[in-house]
ChimeraX commands (.cxc) that place a marker at each C-alpha (Angstrom):
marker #1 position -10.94,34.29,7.00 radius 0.5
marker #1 position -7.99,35.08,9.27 radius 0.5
marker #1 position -5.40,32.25,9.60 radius 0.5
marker #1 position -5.50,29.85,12.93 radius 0.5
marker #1 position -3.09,30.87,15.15 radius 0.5
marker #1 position -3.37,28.18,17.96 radius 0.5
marker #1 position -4.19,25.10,18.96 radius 0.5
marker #1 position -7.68,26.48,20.68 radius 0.5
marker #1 position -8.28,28.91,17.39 radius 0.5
marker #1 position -8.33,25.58,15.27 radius 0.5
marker #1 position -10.75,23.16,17.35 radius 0.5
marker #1 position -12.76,25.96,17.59 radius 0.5
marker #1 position -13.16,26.68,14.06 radius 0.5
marker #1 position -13.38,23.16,13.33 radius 0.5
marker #1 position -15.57,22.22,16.14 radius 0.5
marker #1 position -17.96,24.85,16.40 radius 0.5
marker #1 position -17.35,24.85,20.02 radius 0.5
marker #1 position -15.35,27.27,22.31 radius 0.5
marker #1 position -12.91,25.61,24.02 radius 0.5
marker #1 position -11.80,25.88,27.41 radius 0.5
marker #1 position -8.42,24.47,27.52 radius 0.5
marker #1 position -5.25,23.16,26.13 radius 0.5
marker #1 position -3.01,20.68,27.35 radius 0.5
marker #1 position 0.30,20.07,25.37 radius 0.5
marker #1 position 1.38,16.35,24.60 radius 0.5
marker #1 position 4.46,16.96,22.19 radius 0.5
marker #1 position 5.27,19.70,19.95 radius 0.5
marker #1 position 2.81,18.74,17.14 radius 0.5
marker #1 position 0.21,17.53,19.22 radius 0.5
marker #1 position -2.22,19.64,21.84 radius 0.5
marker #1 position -5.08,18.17,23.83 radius 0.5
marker #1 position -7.99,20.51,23.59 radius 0.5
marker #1 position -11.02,20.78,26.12 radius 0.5
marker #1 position -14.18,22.10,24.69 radius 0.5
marker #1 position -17.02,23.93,26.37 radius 0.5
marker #1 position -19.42,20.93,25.96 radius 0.5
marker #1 position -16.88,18.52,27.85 radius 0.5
marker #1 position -15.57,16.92,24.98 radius 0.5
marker #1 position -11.59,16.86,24.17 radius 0.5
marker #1 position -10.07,16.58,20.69 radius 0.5
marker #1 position -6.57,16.66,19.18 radius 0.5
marker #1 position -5.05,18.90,17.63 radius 0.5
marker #1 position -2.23,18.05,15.37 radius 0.5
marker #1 position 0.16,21.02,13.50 radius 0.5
marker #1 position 0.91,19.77,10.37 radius 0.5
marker #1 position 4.93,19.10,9.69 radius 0.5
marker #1 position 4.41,20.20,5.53 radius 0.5
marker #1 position 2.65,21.90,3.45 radius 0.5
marker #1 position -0.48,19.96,2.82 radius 0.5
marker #1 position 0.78,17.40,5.81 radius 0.5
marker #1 position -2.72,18.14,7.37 radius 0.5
marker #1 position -4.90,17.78,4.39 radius 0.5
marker #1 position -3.41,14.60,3.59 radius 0.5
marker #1 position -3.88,12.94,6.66 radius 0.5
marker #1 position -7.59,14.04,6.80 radius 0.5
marker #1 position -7.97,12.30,3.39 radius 0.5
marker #1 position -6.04,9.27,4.89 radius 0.5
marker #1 position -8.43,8.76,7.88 radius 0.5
marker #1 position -11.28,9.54,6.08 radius 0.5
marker #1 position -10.82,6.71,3.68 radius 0.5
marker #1 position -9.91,4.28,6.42 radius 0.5
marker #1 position -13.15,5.07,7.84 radius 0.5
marker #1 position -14.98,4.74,4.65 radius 0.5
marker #1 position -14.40,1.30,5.04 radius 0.5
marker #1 position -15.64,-0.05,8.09 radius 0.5
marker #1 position -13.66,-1.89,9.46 radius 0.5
marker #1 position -10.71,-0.39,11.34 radius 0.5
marker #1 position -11.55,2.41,13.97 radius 0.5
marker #1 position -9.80,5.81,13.52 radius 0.5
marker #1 position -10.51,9.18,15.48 radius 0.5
marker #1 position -13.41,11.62,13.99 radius 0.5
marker #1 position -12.00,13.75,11.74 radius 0.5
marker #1 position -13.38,17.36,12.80 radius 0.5
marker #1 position -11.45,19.58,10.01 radius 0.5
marker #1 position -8.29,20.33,8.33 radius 0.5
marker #1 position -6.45,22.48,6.70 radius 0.5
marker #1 position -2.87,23.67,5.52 radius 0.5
marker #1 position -1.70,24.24,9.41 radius 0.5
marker #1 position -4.12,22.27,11.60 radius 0.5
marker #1 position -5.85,18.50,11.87 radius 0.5
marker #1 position -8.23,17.99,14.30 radius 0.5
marker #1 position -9.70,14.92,15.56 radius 0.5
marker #1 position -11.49,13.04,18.65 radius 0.5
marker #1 position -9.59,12.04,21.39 radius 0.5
marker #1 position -9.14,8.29,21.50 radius 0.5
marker #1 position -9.09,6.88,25.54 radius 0.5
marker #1 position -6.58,4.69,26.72 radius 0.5
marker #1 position -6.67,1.74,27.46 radius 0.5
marker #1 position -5.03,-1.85,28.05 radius 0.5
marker #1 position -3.61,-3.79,24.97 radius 0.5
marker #1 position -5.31,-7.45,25.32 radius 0.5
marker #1 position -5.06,-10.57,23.36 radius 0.5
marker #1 position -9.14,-10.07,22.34 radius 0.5
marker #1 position -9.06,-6.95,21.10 radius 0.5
marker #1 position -5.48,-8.10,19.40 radius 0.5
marker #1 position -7.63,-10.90,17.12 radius 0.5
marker #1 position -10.10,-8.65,16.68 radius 0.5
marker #1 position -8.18,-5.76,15.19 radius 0.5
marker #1 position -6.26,-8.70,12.77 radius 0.5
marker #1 position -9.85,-9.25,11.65 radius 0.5
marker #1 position -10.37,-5.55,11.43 radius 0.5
marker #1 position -7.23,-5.07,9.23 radius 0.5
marker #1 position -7.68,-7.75,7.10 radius 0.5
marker #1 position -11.61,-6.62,6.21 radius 0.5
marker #1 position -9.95,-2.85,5.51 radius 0.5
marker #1 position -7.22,-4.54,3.32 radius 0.5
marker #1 position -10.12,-6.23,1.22 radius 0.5
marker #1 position -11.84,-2.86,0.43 radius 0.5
marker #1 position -9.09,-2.38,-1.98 radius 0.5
marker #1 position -7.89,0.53,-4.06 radius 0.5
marker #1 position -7.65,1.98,-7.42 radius 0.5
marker #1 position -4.05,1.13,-8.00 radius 0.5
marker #1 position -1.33,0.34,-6.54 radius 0.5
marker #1 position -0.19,4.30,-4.82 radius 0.5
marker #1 position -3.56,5.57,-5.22 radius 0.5
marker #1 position -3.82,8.20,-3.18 radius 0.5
marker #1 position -6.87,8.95,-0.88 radius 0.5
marker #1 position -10.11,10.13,-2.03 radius 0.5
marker #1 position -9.06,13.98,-1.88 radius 0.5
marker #1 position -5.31,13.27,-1.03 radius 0.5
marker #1 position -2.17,14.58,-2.74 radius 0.5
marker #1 position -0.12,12.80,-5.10 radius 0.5
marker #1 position 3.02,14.40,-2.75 radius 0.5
marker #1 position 2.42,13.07,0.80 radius 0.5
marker #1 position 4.03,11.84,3.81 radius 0.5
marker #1 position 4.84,9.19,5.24 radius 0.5
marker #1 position 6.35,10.60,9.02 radius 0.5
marker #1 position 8.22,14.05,8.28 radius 0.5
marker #1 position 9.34,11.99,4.80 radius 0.5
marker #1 position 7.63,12.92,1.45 radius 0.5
marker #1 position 5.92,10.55,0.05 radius 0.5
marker #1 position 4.63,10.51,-3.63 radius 0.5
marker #1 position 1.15,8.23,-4.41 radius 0.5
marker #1 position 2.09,7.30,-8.30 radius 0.5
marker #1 position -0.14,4.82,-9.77 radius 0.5
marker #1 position 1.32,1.58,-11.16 radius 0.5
marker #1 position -0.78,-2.08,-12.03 radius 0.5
marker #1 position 2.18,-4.27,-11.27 radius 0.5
marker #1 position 3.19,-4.10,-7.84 radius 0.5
marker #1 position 7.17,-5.26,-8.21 radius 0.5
marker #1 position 7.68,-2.45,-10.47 radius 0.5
marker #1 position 5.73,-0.04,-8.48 radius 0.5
marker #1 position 7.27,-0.84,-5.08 radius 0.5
marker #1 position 10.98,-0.52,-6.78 radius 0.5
marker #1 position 10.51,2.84,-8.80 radius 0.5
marker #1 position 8.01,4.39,-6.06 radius 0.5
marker #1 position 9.03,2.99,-2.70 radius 0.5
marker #1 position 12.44,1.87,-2.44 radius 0.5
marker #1 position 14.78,3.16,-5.42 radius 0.5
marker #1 position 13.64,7.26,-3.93 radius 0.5
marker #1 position 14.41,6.75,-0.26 radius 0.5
marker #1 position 17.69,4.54,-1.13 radius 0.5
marker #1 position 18.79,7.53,-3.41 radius 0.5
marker #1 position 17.84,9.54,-0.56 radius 0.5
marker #1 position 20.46,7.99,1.76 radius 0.5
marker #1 position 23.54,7.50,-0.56 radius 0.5
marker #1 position 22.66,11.54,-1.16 radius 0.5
marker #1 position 23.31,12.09,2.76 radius 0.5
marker #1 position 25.70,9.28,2.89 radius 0.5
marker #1 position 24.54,7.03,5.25 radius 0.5
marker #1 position 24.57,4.33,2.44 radius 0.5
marker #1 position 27.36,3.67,0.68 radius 0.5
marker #1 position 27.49,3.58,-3.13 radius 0.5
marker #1 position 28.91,0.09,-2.94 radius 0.5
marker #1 position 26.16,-1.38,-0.18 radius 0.5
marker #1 position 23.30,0.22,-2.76 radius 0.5
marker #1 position 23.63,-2.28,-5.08 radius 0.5
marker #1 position 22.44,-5.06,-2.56 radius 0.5
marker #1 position 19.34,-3.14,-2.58 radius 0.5
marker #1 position 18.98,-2.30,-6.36 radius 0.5
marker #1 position 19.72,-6.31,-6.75 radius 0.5
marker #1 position 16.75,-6.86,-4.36 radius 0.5
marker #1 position 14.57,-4.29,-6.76 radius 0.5
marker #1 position 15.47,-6.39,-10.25 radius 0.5
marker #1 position 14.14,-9.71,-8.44 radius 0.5
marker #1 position 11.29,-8.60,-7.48 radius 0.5
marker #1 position 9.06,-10.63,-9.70 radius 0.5
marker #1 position 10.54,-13.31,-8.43 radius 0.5
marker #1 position 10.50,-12.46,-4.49 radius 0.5
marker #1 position 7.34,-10.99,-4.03 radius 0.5
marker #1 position 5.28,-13.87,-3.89 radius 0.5
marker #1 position 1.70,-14.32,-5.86 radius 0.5
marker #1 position 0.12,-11.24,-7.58 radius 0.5
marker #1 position -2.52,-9.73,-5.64 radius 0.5
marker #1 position -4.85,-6.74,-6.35 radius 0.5
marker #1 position -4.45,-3.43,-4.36 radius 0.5
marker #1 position -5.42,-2.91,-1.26 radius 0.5
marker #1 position -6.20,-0.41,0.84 radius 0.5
marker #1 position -3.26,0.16,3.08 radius 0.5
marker #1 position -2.50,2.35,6.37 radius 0.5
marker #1 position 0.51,2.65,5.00 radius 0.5
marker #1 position 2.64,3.53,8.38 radius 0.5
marker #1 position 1.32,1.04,10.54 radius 0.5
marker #1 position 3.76,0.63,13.00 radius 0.5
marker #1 position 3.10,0.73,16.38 radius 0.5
marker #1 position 3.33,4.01,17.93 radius 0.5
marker #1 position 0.29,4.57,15.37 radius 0.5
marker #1 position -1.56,1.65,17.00 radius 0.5
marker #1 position -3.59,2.73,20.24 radius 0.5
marker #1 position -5.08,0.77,22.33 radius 0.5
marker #1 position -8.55,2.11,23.27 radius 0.5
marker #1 position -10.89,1.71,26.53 radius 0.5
marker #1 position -13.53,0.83,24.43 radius 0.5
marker #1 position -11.65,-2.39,24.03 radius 0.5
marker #1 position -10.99,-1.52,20.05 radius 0.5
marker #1 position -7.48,-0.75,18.27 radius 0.5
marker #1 position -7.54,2.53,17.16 radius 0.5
marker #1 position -5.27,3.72,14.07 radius 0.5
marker #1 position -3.71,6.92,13.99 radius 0.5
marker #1 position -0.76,8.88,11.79 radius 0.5
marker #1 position -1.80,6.76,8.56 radius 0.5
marker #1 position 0.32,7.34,4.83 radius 0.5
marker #1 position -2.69,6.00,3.19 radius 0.5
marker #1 position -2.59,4.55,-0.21 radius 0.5
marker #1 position -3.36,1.21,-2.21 radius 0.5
marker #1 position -0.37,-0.84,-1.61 radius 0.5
marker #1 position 0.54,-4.66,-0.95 radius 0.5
marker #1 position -1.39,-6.06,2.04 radius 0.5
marker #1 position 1.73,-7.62,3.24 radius 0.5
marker #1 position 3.93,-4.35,3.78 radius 0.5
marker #1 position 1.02,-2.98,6.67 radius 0.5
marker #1 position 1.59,-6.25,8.19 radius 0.5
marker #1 position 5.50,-6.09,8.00 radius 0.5
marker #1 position 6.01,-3.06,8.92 radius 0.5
marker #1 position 3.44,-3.63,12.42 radius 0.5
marker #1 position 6.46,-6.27,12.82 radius 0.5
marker #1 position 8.99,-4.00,12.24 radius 0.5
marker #1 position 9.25,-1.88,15.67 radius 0.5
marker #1 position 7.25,-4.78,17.73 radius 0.5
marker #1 position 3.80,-4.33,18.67 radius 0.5
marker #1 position 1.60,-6.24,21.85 radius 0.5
marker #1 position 0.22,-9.50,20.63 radius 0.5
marker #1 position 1.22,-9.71,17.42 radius 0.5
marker #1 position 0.82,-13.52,17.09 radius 0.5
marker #1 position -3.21,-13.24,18.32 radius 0.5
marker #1 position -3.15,-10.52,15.22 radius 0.5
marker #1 position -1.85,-12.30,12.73 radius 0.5
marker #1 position -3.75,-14.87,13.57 radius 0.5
marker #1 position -7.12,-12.82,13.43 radius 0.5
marker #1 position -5.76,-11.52,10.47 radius 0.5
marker #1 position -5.39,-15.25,9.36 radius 0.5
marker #1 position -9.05,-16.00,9.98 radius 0.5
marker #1 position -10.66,-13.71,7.90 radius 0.5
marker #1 position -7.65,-13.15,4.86 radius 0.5
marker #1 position -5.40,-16.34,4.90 radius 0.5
marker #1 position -2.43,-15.00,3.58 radius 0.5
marker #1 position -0.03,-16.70,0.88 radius 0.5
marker #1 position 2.11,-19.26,1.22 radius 0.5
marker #1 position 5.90,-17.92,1.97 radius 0.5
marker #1 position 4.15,-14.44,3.47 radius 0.5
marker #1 position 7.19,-14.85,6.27 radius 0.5
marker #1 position 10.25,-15.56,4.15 radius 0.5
marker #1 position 8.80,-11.50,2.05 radius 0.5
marker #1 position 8.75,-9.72,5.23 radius 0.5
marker #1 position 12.13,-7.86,5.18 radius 0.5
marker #1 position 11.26,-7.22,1.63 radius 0.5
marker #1 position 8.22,-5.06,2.71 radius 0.5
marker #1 position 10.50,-3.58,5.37 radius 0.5
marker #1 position 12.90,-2.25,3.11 radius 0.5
marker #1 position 10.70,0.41,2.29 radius 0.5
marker #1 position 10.21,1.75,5.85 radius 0.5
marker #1 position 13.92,1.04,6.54 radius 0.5
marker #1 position 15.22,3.16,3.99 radius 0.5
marker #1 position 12.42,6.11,4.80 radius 0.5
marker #1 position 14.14,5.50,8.40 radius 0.5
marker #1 position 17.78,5.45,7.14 radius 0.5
marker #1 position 16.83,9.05,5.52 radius 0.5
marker #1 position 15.01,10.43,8.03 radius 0.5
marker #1 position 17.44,9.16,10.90 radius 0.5
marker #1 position 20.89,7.82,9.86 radius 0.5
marker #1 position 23.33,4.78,9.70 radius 0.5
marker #1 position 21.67,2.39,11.94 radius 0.5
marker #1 position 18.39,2.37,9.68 radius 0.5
marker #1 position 20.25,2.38,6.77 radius 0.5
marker #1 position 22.01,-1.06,8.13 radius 0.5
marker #1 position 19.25,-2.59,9.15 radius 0.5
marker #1 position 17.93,-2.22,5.66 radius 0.5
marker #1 position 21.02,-4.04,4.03 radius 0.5
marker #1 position 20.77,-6.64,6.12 radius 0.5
marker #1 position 17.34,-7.48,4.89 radius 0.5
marker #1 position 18.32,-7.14,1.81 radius 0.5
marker #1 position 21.12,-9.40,1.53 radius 0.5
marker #1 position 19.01,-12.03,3.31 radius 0.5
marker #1 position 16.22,-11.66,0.41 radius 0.5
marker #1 position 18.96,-12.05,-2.33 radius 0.5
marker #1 position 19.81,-15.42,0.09 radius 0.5
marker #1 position 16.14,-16.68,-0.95 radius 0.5
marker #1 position 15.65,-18.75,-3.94 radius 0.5
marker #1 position 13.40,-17.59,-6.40 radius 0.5
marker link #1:1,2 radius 0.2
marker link #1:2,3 radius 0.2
marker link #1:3,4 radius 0.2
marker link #1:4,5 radius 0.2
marker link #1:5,6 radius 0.2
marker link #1:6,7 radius 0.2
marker link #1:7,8 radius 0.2
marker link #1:8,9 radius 0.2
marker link #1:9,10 radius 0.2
marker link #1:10,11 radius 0.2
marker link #1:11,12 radius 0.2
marker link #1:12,13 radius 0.2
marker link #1:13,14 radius 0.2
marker link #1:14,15 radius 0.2
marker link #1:15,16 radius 0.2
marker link #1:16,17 radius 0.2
marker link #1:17,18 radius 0.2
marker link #1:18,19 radius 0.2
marker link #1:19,20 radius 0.2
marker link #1:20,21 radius 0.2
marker link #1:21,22 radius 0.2
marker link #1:22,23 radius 0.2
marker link #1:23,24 radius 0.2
marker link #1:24,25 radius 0.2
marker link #1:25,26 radius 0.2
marker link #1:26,27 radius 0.2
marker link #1:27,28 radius 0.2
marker link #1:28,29 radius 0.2
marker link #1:29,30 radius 0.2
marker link #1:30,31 radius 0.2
marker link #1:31,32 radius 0.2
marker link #1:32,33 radius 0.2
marker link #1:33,34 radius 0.2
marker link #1:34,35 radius 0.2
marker link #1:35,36 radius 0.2
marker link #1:36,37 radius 0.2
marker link #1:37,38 radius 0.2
marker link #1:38,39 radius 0.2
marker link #1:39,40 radius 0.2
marker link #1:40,41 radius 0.2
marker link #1:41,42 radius 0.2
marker link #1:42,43 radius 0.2
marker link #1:43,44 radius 0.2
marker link #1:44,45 radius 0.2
marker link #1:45,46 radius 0.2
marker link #1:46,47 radius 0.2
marker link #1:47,48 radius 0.2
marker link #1:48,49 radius 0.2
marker link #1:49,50 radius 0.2
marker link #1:50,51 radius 0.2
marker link #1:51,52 radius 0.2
marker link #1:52,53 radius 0.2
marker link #1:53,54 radius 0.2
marker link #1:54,55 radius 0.2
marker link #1:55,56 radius 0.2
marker link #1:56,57 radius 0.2
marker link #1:57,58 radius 0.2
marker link #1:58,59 radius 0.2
marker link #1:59,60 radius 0.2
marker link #1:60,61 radius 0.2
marker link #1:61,62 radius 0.2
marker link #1:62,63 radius 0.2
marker link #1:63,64 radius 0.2
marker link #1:64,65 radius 0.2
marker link #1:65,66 radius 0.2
marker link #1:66,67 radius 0.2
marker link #1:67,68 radius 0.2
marker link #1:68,69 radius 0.2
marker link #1:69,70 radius 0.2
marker link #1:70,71 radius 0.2
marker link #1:71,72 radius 0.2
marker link #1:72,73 radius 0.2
marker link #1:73,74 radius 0.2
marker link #1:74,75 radius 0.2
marker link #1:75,76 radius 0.2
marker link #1:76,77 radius 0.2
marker link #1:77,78 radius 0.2
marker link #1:78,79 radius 0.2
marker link #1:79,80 radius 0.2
marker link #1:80,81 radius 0.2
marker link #1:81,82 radius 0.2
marker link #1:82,83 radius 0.2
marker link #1:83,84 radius 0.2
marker link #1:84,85 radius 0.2
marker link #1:85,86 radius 0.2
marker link #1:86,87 radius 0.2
marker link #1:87,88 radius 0.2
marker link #1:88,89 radius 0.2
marker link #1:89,90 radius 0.2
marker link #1:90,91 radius 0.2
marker link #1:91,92 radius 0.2
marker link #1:92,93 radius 0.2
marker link #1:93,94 radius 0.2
marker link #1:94,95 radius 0.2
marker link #1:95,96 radius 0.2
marker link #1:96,97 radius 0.2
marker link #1:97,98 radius 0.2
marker link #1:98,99 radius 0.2
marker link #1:99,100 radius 0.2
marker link #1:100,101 radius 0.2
marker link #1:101,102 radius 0.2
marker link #1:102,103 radius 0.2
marker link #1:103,104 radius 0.2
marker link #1:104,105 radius 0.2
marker link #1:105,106 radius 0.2
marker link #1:106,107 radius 0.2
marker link #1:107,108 radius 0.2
marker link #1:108,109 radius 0.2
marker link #1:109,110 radius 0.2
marker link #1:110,111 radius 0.2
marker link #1:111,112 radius 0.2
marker link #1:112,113 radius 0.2
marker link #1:113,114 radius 0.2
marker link #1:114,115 radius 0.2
marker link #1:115,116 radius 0.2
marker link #1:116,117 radius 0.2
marker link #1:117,118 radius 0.2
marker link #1:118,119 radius 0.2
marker link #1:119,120 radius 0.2
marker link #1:120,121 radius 0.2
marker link #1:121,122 radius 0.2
marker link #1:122,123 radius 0.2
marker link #1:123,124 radius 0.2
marker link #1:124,125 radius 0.2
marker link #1:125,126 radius 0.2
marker link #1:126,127 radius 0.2
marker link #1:127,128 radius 0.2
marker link #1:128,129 radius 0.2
marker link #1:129,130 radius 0.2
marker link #1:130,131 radius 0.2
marker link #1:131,132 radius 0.2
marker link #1:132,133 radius 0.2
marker link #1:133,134 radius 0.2
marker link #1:134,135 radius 0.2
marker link #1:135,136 radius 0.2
marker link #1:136,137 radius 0.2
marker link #1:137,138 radius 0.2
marker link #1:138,139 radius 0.2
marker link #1:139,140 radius 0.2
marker link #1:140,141 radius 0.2
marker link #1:141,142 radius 0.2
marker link #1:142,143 radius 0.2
marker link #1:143,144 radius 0.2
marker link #1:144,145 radius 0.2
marker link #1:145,146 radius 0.2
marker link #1:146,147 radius 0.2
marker link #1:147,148 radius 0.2
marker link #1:148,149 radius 0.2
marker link #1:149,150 radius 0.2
marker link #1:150,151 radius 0.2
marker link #1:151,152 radius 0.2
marker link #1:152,153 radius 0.2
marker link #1:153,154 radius 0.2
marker link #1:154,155 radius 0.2
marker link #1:155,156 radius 0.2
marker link #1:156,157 radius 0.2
marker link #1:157,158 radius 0.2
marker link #1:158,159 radius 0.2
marker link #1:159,160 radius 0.2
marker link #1:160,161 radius 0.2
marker link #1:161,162 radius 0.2
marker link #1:162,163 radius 0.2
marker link #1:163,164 radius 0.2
marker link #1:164,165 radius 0.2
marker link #1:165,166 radius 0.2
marker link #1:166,167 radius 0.2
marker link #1:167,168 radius 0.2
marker link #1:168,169 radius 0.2
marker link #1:169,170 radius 0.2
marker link #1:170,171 radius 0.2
marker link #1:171,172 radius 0.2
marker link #1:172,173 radius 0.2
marker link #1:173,174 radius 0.2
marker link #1:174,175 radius 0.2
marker link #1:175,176 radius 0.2
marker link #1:176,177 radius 0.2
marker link #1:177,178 radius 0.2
marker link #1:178,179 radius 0.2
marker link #1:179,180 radius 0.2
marker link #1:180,181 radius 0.2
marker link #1:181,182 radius 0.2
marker link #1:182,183 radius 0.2
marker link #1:183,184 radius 0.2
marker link #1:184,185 radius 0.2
marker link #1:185,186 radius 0.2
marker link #1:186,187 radius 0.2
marker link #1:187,188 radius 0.2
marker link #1:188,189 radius 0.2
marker link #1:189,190 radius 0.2
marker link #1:190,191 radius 0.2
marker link #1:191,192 radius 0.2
marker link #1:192,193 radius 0.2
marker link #1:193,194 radius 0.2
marker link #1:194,195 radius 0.2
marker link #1:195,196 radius 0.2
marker link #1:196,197 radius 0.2
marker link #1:197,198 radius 0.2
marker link #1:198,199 radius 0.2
marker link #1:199,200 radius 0.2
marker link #1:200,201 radius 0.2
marker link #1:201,202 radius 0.2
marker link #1:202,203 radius 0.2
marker link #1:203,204 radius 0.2
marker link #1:204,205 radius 0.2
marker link #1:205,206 radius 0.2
marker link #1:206,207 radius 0.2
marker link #1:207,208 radius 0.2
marker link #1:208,209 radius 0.2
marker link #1:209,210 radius 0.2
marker link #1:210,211 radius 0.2
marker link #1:211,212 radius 0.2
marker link #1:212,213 radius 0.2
marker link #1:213,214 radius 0.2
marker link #1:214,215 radius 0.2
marker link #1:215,216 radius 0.2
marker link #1:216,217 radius 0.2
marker link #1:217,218 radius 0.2
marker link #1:218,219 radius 0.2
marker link #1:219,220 radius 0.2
marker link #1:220,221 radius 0.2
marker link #1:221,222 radius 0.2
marker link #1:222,223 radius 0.2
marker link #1:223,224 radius 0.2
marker link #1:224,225 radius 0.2
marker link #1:225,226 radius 0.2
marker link #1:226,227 radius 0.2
marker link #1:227,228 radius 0.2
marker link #1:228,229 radius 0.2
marker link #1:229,230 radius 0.2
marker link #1:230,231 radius 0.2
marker link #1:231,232 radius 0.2
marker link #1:232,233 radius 0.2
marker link #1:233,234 radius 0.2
marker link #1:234,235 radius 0.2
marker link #1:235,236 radius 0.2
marker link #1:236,237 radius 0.2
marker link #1:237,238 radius 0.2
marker link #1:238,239 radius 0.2
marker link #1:239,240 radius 0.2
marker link #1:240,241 radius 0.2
marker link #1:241,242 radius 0.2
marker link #1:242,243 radius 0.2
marker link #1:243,244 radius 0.2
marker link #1:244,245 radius 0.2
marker link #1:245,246 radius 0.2
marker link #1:246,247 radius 0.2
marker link #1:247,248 radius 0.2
marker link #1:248,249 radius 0.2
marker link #1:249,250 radius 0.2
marker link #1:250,251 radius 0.2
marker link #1:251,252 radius 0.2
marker link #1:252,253 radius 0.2
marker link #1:253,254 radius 0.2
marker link #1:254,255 radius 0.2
marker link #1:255,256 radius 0.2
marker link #1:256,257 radius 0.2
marker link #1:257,258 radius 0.2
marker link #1:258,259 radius 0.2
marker link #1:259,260 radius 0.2
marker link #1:260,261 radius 0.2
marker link #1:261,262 radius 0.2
marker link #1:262,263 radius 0.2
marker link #1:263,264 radius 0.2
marker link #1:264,265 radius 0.2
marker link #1:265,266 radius 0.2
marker link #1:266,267 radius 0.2
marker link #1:267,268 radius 0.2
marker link #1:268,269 radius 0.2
marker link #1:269,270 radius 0.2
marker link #1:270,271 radius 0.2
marker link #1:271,272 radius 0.2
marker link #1:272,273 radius 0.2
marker link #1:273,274 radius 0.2
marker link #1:274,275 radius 0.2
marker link #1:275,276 radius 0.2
marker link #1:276,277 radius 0.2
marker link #1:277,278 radius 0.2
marker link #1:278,279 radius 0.2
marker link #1:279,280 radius 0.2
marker link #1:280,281 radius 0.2
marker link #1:281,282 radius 0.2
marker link #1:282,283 radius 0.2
marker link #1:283,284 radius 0.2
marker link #1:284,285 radius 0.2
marker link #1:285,286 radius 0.2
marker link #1:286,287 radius 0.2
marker link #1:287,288 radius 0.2
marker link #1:288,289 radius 0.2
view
């Protein structure tokens, strides 16, 4: 089979429908219209195996049912395409509803802690940032070797962390059995679940998008969804709440879950990341034990 050139070529293929049109919304991502009516997404992967691996990702957040997540149609080493989500308003009842939603898909669980995906890689992404799904059983360890330690090695390589200010963070790593709260089993984690991945649909549903799936703390999906901001937050949480109560001191671990993200950040985008993470840092090694 000849390799998909375009946008249209891969819906097409994917779809089993002709399609009629294309309609650009960033460099990556292409709005096609198909001869039936309908209009799907299609998404060039950034890296080799970038498609594949988000196919996996939505696939297994869909396994669950719980969360909604665009159709996957197809995917392969170039092209992902999916069903076009409609806009709508962000509102406080589909806000408690989707913390209900999350906490049900965080409750399905996972393998381990960095299992990949059904049919994912063990060298992902999260963003344009590789990301490597290693198993581990104890999540401390795990999150240090397999989250953190990489991405803050990453920045003192392009030097927008300072050998010096890398120790705050590598002191943060050796408490980590004593900061990250209870021990909890995996669970099954969007794993970039910030906002811009969060859309708002006219059905009156959050819709995820974008997901680094993998089994991970349940508390680092909700930190990072605090990270960049996101609409009703509170009525989330407190959905979340509901259905998952989580444990006691889940606010005071926060920036600890956010120094993953941070650092990926601080790599991907420089200093003011890469700040941001040492002051989160320092305030964890403020926190008793």
């Amino acid at each position: 089979m000849s390799p998909t050139t375009s946008p249209s070529a891969a819906a097409a293929r994917f779809t089993g429908r002709p399609a009629t049109g294309e309609r650009p919304l960033s460099g990556a991502l292409t709005e096609v219209t198909l001869d039936d009516g309908r209009t799907v997404v299609v998404k060039r992967g950034d890296g080799t195996g970038a498609a594949r691996a988000e196919a996996a990702g939505l696939r297994w957040l869909a396994g669950a049912h719980t969360v909604r997540v665009p159709v996957v149609h197809g995917a392969d080493e170039s092209w992902l395409v999916t069903d076009r989500v409609g806009r709508g308003p962000a509102s406080t009842r589909a806000a408690f509803r989707f913390g209900r939603e999350l906490a049900a898909l965080h409750a399905t669980g996972a393998p381990a802690f960095g299992a990949a995906p059904p049919g994912g890689p063990e060298d992902a992404f999260i963003g344009l940032a590789p990301m490597r799904n290693v198993t581990g059983d104890d999540w401390p360890r795990w999150y240090a070797e397999h989250r953190v330690l990489p991405y803050l090695r990453g920045a003192v390589d392009a030097g927008v962390v300072r050998s010096g200010e890398a120790a705050d963070v590598e002191r943060v790593c050796e408490r980590l059995p004593e900061l990250a709260g209870p021990a909890e089993p995996p669970a099954r984690l969007h794993g970039d679940l910030w906002n811009g991945n969060v859309l708002w649909g006219d059905d009156g549903h959050v819709h995820l998008i974008d997901p680094a799936a993998h089994g991970g703390h349940r508390e680092t999906d909700l930190a990072m969804l605090s990270l960049f901001g996101c609409p009703h937050l509170d009525r989330i949480l407190e959905g979340y709440q509901e259905t998952a109560p989580l444990a006691e001191g889940w606010a005071g671990r926060v920036g600890v879950h956010q120094l993953f993200p941070l650092l990926v950040h601080a790599v991907l985008f420089g200093r003011g990341y890469a700040e941001q993470a040492l002051t989160v840092a320092r305030a964890a090694l403020r926190r008793p034990g």
